[in-house]
C-alpha angles and dihedrals in degrees: 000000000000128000112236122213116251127211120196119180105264089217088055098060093039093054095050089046087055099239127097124269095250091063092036092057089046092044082048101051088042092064089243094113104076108206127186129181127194112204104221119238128202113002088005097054109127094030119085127200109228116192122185115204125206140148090338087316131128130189111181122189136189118218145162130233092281093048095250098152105239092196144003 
């Protein structure tokens, strides 16, 4: 099973980290921003569950394959 990549809008996750996008793709490319997806099984299969960690702040995010966020 391969591992597609999985694009999320950058705006999106700044915004919901509260910071704006310029500092979240420096903090980003630095390493700083932890980021963690769960691929979904059974009736989740196809959907992944993308989290963005920073300064005891999460943004999650639901998506599909091709990174279309399912919920917010």
């Amino acid at each position: 099973m391969s591992n597609p990549a999985i694009d999320i809008d950058g705006e999106l996750v700044a915004r919901t980290l509260e910071m704006d996008v310029e500092a979240f793709r420096k903090l980003m490319n630095d390493g700083k921003i932890s980021v963690l997806c769960e691929r979904g099984t059974g009736e989740d299969a196809g959907r992944y569950r993308a989290s963005f960690y920073y300064a005891g702040k999460r943004a999650r995010f639901v998506v599909d394959e091709a990174g279309r966020v399912l919920d917010e």
